[in-house]
Structures are given as structure tokens and as C-alpha cells.
N, C-alpha and C positions, 0 to 999 in steps of 0.2 A: 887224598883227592882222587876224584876220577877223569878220566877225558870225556872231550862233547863227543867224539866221534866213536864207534866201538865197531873196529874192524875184525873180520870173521874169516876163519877158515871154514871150510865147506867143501868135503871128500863128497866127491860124486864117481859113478861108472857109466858108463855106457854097452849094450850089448851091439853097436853099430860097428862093423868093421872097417871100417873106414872112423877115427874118433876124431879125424878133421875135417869127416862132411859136413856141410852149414845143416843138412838135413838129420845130424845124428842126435838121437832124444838122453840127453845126460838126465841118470837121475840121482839121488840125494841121498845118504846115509844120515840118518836122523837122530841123535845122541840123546840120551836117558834124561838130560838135565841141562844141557847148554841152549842156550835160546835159538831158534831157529822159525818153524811156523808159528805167524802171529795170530794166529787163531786158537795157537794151543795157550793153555792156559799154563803162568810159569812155573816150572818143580820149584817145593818148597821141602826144604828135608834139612833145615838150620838141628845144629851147629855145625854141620859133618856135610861135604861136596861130593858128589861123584868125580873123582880123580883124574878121570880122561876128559872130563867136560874142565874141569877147571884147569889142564892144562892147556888142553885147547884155545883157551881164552889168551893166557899168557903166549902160546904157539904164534899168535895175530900180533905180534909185537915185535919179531924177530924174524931171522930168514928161516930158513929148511935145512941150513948148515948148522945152526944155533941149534935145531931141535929135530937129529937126525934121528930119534923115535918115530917120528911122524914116517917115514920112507919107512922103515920096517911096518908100522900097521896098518898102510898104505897095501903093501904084499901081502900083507895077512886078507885082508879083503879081498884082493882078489883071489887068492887061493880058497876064500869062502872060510877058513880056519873056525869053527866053532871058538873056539877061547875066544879071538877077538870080537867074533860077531856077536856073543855074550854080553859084552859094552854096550853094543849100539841098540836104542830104542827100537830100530826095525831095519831088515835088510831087503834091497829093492829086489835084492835077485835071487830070492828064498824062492827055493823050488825051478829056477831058471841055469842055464848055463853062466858060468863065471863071467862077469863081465871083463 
């Protein structure tokens, strides 16, 4: 079975130095295959997942304690780390300072 509701993690940066102004523009790390913009039309790549999208999924079911991965590639992005940014669909701050 699935559930009605399907809760999401969602890694975002900010370049705003202050990332508790109401004024600061968070923007979105966009993952290869986990649902996200509904505009985008869904990956289909059966039988085989993209591995970080499909933990990600289970990640929204537990805390940050349960899935202390998530805090290490959390730091990989912001270090800008190539390997990790390799995963992600697109990074906001390609070509910008680290957010």
C-alpha cells in the first residue's frame, strides 16, 4: 500500500547572508528522478531508481537522526563537491559563490 499524503524533503540554499531574513530568496536543488516541479514531466527509467531520489523518498518518513547521510550531502553542497552535485538534476549556484 501507499499513503494519501506523500511528504518531501526539499534541500534548498540561499546566497542571502542573513538566511533568516523574510527577504532571503531560498532556491531549490532539483534531483534527476524524485518528483518535484509539476510541470516536469515524471522519470521513467523502470526497473532500476535513481538511488538518492529513492532514498530521499523514504528520508520523508523518518527524522535527520534516522538518516544521518542526508547532513553529510547537505555539506557536500555546500562545499559545491562535484561527486555530489553529479546526482542532482541541476545546481542553483553553478557558476555563483557557494551558498
Amino acid at each position: 500500500s501507499i499513503t494519501k499524503e506523500r511528504t518531501e524533503v526539499i534541500l534548498q540554499g540561499t546566497s542571502s547572508l542573513d538566511p533568516n531574513d523574510p527577504a532571503a530568496v531560498w532556491e531549490e536543488y532539483d534531483f534527476k528522478c524524485k518528483p518535484g516541479d509539476l510541470k516536469r514531466r515524471p522519470c521513467f527509467i523502470t526497473p532500476y531508481h535513481y538511488r538518492l531520489d529513492w532514498l530521499m523518498w523514504f528520508a520523508a518518513f523518518q527524522t535527520y537522526e534516522q538518516n544521518e547521510w542526508i547532513i553529510h550531502l547537505a555539506g557536500k553542497l555546500l562545499a559545491q563537491e562535484e561527486e555530489a552535485l553529479s546526482l542532482m538534476a541541476s545546481n542553483p549556484f553553478a557558476g555563483r559563490e557557494p551558498p
